[in-house]
NUKEMI-505368 format. One record per residue: x, y negated, z of N, C-alpha, C in turn; residue in one letter. Coordinates in steps of 0.02 Angstrom, whole numbers, plus 50000, padded with zeros to 5 digits. Each point is the difference from the previous one (the first is absolute). Example, Ala and Ser with C-alpha at 12.3 -4.5 7.8 and 13.67 -1.06 7.14 Angstrom:
# residues 2
506605028450390499554994150000500454994050000A499824994749964500424994150003499614994550037S
This chain:
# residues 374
532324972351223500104998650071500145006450037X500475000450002500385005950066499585003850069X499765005150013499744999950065500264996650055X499694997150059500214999150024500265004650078X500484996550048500375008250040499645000450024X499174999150028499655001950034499585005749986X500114999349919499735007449975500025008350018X499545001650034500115010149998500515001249967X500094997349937500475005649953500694995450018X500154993649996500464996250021500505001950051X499625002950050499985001550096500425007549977X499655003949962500295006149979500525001249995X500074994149933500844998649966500644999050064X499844998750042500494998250045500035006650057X499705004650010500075006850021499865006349961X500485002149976500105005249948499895006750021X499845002350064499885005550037499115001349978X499714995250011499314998649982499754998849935X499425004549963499934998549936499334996049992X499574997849951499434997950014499405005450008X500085006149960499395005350022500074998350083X500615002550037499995000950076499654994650048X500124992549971499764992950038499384999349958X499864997049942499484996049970499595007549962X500255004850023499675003649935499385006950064X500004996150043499335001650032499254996549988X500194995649951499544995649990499555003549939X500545000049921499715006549971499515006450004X500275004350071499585003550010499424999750053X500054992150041499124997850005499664996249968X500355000549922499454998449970499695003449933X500285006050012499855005849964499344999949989X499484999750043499285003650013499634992249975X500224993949995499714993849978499605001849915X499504998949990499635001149943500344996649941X500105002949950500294994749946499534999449935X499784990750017499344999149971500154999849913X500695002049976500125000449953499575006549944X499954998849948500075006049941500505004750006X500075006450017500445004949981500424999549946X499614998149940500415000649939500314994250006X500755000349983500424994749977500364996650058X499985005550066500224996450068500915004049980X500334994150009500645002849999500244997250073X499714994550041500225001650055499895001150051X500025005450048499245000650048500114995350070X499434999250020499754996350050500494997250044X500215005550049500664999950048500204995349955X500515004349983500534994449967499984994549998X499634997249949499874990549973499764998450075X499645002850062499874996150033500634997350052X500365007650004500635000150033500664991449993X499925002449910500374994849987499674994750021X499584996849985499574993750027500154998350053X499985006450049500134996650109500694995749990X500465006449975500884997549977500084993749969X499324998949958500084994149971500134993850035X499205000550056499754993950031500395000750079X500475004150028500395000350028500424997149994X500344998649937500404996949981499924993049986X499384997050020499604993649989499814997449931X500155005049939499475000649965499264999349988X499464993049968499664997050031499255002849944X500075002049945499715001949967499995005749930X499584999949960500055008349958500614997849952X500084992949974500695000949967500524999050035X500074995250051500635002450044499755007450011X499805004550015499885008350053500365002849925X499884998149949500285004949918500534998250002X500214991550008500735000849975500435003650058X499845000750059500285003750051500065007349981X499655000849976500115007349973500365000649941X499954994349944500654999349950500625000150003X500404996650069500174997950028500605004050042X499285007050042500485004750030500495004649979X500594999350019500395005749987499815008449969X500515001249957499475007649991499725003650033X500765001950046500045003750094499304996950022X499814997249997499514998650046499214999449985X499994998449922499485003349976499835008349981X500565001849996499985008349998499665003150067X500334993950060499755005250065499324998350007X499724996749960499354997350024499585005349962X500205004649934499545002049954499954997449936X500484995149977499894996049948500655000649947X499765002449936500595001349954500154992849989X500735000249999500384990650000499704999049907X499915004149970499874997949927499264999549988X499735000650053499075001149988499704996750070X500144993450010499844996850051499124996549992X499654999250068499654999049993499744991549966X499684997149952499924993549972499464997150068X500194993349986499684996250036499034999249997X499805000949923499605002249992499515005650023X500455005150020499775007350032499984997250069X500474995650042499985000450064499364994850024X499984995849950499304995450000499215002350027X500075005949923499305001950005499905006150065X500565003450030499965003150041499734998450051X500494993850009499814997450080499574996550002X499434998649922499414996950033499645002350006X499955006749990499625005450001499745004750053X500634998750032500015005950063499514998950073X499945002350034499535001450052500414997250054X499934994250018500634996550056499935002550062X499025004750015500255000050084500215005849981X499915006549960500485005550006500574998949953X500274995049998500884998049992500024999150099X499864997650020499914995150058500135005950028X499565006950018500085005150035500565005749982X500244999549955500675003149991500474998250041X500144991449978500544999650009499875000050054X499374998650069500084999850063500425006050014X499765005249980500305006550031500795001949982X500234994549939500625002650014500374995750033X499664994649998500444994850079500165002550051X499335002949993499935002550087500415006850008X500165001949940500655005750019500504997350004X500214992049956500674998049999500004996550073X499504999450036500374994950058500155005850068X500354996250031500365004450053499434996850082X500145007650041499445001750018500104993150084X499354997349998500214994150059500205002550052X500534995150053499885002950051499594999250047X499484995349990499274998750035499645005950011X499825002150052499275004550018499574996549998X499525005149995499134998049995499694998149953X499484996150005499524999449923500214997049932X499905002249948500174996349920499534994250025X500174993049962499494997549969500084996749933X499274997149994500204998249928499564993550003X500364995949967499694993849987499664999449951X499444996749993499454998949928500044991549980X499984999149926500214994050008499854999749907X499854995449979499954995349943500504994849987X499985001249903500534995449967499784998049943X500044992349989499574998949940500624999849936X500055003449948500324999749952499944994649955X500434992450014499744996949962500114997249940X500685004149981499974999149921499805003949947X499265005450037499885002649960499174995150000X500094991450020499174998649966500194999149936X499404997649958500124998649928499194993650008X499964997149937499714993250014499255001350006X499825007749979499465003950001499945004050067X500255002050041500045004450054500384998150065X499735003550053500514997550045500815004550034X500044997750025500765003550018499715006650026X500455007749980499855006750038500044997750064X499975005450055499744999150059500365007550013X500395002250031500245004750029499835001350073X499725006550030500025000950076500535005950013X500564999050058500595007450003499755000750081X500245005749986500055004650084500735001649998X500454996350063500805002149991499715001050093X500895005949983500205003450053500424992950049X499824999850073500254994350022500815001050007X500245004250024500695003250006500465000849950X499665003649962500435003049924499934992549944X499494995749989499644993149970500005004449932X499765004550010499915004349925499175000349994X499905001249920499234996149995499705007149984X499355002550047500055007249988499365000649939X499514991950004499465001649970499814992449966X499824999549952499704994949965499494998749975X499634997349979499264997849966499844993349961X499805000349935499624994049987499314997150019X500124995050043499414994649984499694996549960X499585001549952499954996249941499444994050021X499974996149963499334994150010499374999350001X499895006550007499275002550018499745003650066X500694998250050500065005650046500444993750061X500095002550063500664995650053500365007950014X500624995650044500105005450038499705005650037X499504995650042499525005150061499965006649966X499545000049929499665004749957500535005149966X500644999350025500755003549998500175001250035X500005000950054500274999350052500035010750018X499215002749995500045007549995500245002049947X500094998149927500325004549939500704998850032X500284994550023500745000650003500265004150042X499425001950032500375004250088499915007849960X499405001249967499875005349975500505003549979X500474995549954500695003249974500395002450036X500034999050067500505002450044499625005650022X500495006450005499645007750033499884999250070X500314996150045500025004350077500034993150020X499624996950041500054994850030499695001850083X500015007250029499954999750072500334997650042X500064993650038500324999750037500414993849987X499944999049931500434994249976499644992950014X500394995450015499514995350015500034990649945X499505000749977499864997049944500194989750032X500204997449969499994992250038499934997249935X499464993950000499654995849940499804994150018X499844995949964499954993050007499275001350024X499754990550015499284998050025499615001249934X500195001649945499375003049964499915003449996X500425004350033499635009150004499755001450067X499844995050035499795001750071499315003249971X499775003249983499345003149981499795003750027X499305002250046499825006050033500105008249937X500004996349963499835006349931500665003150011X500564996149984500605003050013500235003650020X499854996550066500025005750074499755004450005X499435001849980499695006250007500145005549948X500344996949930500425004949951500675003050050X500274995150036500755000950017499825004250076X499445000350042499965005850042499805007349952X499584999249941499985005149980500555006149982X500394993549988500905002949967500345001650046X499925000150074500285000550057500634994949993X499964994049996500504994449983499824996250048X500474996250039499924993550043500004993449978X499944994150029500174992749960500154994450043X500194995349963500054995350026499874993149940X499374997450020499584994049984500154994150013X500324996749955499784991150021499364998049991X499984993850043499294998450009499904992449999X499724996049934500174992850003499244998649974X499704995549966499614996849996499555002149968X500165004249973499365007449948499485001750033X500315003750065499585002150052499834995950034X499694993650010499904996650041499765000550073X499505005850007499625002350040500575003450056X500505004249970500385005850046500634993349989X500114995849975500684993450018499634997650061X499544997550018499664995850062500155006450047X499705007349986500235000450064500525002950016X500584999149952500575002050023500114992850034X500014996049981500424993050025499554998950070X499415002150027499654998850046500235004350059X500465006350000500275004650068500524996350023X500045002350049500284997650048500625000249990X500544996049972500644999449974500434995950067X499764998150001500604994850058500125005650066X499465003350019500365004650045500225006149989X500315003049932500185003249990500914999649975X500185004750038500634997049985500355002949937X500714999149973500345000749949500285006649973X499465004349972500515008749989500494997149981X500224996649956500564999849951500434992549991X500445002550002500394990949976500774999349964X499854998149950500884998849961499914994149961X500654998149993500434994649959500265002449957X499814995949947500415001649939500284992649967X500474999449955500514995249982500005001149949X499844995349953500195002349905499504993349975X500404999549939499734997149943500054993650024X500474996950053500084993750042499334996850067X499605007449998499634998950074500315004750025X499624999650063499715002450071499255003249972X499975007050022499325000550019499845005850094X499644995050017499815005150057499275003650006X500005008249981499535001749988499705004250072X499454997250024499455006750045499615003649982X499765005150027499605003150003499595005850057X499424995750012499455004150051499595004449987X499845002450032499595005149975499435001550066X499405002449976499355000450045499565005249982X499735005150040499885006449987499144996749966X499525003249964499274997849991499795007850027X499594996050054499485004150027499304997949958X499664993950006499454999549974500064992349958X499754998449987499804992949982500144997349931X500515005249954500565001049946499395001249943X499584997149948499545003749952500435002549942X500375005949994500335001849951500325008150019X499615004449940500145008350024500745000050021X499985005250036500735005949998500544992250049X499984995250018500294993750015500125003950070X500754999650022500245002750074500454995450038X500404995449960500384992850018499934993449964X499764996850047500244991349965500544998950016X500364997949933500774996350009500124993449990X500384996250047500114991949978500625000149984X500204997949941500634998849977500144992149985X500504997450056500084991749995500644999549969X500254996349964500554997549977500134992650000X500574998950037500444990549979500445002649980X500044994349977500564996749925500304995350013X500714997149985500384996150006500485000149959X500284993349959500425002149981500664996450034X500565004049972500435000950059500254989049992X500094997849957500044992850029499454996450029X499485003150015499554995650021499665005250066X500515000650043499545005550068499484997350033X499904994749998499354997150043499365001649937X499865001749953499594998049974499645005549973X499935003450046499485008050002499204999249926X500145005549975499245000449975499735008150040X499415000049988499735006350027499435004449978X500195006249993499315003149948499925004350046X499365000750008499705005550036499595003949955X499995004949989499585007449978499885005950012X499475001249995499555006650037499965006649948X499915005050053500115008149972499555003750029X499885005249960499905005850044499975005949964X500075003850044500175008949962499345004750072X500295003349944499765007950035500275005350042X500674997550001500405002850044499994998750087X500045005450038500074999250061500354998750047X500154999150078500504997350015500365006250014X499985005649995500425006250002500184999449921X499825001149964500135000749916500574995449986X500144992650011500454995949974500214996350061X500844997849981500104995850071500084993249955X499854993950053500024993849984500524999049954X501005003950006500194999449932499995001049950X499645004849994499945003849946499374996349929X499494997250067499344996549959500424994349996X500424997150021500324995549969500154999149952X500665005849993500435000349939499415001649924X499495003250026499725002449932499484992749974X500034996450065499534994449963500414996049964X500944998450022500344996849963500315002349928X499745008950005500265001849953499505000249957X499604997850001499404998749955500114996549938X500494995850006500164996449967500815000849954X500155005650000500735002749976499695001549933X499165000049977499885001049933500044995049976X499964993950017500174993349966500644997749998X500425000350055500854998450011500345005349945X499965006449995500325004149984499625003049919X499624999350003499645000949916499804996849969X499374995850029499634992049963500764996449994X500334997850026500614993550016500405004349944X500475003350013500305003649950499844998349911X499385003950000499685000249929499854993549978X499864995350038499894991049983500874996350001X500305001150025500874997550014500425002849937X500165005450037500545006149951499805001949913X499245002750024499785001549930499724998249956X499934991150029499414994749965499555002049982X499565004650035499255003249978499554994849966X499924994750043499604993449995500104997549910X500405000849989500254997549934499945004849944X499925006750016499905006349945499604996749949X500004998449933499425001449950499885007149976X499955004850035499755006949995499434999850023X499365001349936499104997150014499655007449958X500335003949968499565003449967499945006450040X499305003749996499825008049994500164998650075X500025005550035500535001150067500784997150023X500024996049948501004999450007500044998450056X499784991550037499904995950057500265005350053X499415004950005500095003750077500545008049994X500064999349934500575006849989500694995150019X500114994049955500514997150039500154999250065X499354995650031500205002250087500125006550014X499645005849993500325004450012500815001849993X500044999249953500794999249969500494996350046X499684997350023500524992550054499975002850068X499415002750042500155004050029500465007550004X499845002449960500585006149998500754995750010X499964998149949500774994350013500084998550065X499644997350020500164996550070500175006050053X499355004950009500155005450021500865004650004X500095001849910500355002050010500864995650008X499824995450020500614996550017500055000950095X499495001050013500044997950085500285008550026X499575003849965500145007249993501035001049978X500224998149961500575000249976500604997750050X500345006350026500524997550071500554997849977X500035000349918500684995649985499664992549957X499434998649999499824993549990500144994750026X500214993549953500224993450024499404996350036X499545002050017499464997950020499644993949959X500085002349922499654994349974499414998749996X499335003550049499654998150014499774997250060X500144994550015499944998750053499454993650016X499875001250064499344994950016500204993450045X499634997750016499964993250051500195002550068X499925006050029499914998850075500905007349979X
């Protein structure tokens, strides 16, 4: 089976000015410093490399270790040469097996963040990073003995590049992840973190002022205590920071959002705004027939610190880790369907699917074959 043109090396072939060291071969050297849990003796191919080929692989929608080998059987000489790989001494499917179940996925995970984050081009948005926190259950890695892995990522909302990852295993939830995953990231001053109603946690919060990091909290039925009294302020006389329409997927949605300073009455540290975020729905043949969700927020941010668009956009972008990575990896890359169950493979593959995805959004001559719902 042929790569397909969405491939790094594919993309190449069609601009001859550009070689792969220059585009894909920044990847190589962040992952130079990755530990290789291999034996010294008898390594004929090092680390970089086989992992290199692998991204190229699953870029190319290559779905597993014998499709990822025959992709490398497969490639042209030219193009295994630029990778590091003698065309007569290619790596076996076997070798790429035991590698990748081997390896350390959140520092695979932290490589490649950093070379995303060199391949993407610089926003033209001012002001704060954030990053969304968010869980994915891997579910063709249950078996009739175990349950499905459990992945938690930290992606960049802007760039939808995944800077940090973690396993959840079945002895553990998210919550109890929630600090190793942030841990991985160096510098989070200033950046402001947005997570679902199960991380509304006081614990959290008080890691994420330590980090000099901001947030933004949903707040649904977990907290029961701080849901009553969000839904109990005074909402009707407050009027609308925010308001847009959006059109897709054959609705209407009209979204608000208010906002209300907490002076007192709020039981939850570091808490500086309650937010009401209302949404109707319609779809477009049926305009009379509104549904309506209302849900509650709050952050730490002040009313000098963030303007009503801005806490907007980051609460909607909260969700660009599921449209743009979860959706992707379940659609495009049939994650859901992987029978990849042994050692580490499960979460080295996601990793693997991210970089892909990454480096396709990153790539200014890409057909955009990764693409999401919204």
């Amino acid at each position: 089976m042929p790569a397909l043109p969405s491939s790094l090396i594919s993309s190449l072939s069609y601009a001859p000015a550009l070689t792969v060291p220059e585009t894909a071969g920044g990847l190589p050297a962040a992952l130079a410093g990755l530990p290789d849990p291999r034996a010294r003796r008898g390594v004929r191919h090092r680390l970089p490399v086989v992992v290199t080929a692998a991204v190229c692989a699953v870029v190319a929608g290559y779905r597993s270790y014998t499709a990822i080998a025959e992709w490398v059987a497969d490639a042209p000489d030219t193009t295994v040469l630029a990778l590091g790989i003698a065309p007569d001494r290619r790596p076996s499917e076997a070798m790429i097996r035991r590698l990748l179940q081997v390896l350390d996925p959140q520092l695979l995970t932290a490589a490649v963040g950093l070379w995303l984050a060199g391949r993407a081009a610089p926003s033209a948005a001012t002001g704060r990073r954030a990053i969304a926190v968010d869980g994915k259950s891997l579910r063709g890695s249950r078996t009739t003995n175990a349950a499905a892995r459990h992945v938690m990522a930290a992606c960049d909302q802007v760039s939808s590049v995944v800077l940090a990852d973690t396993d959840v295993d079945g002895k553990t939830n998210e919550i109890t992840r929630f600090q190793p995953l942030l841990d991985q990231i160096g510098d989070l001053r200033d950046t402001v973190i947005t997570a679902d109603a199960l991380h509304c946690q006081r614990e959290h919060v008080t890691y994420l002022a330590e980090r000099g990091a901001h947030w933004i909290l949903t707040v649904k039925g977990n907290q029961p205590h701080l849901h009553q009294q969000l839904t109990a302020l005074p909402w009707r006389a407050v009027p609308n920071a925010t308001r847009d329409t959006d059109r897709s997927h054959g609705r209407r949605e009209i979204r608000t959002l208010k906002i209300l300073t907490i002076s007192t009455g709020i039981d939850f540290p570091h808490a500086a705004q309650a937010i009401q975020i209302r949404r109707r729905r319609h779809r477009l043949d049926q305009p009379k027939r509104f549904t309506t969700e209302t849900v509650y927020a709050i952050t730490d941010l002040r009313v000098h610190q963030a303007k009503p668009e801005q806490l907007a956009a980051w609460i909607r972008g909260h969700w660009h880790i599921e449209n743009k990575i979860h959706w992707v990896r379940d659609v495009t890359y049939d994650e859901d369907r992987s029978q990849i169950r042994t050692g580490n493979g499960p979460e080295v593959m996601a990793t693997l699917r991210n970089a892909a995805i990454g480096a396709l959004r990153t790539w200014p001559r890409s057909p955009a074959a990764a693409t999401s719902p919204e």
